[in-house]
C-alpha positions in Angstrom: 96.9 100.2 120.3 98.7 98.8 117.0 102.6 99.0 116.7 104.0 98.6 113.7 108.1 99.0 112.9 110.8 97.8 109.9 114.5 97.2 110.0 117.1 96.6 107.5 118.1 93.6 106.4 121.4 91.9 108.2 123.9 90.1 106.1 126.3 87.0 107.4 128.9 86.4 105.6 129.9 83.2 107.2 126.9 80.4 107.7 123.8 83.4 106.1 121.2 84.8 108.6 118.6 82.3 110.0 116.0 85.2 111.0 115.6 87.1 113.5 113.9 87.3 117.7 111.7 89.7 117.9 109.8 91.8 120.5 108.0 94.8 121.9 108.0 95.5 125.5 108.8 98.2 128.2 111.8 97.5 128.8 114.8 99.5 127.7 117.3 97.0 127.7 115.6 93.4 127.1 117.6 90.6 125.9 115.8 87.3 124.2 116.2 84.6 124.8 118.3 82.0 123.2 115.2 79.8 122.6 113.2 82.6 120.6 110.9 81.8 117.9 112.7 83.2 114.9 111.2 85.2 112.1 113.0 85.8 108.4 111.1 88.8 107.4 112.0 92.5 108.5 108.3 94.2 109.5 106.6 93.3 112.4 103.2 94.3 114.0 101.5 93.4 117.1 99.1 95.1 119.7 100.4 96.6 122.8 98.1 97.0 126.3 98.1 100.7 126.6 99.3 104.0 126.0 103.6 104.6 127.2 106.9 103.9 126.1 107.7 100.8 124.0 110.9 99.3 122.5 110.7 97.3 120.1 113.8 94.5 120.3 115.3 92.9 117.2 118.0 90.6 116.9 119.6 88.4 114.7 120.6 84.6 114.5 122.7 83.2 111.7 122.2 79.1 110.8 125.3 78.7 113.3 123.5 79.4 116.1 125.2 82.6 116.7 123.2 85.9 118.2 124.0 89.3 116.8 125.0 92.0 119.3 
């Protein structure tokens, strides 16, 4: 089954966004980790196994090294 999904754009004042971790899973309240591959674009698409509930996680990483919330 394809999953597709778009965010808005974050903004860093400080050291500008670096891109973003990215992930769909069942899990309500999944955290990446701090070694994710990072991605600079804002659409993402993958397959997922089967038919359920999926979140789809998103989060931020400016050129400091810092994670959004």
């Amino acid at each position: 089954m394809g999953f597709s999904a778009s965010w808005t754009a974050l903004t860093d004042s400080g050291s500008a966004l670096a891109g973003y971790a990215v992930s769909v899973d069942q899990h309500a309240t999944a955290i990446h980790p701090p070694d994710a591959p990072l991605q600079t674009g804002t659409t993402y698409s993958t397959t997922v196994a089967s038919n359920g509930t999926w979140y789809l996680h998103v989060r931020g990483q400016d050129n400091a090294g810092n994670w959004g919330a």
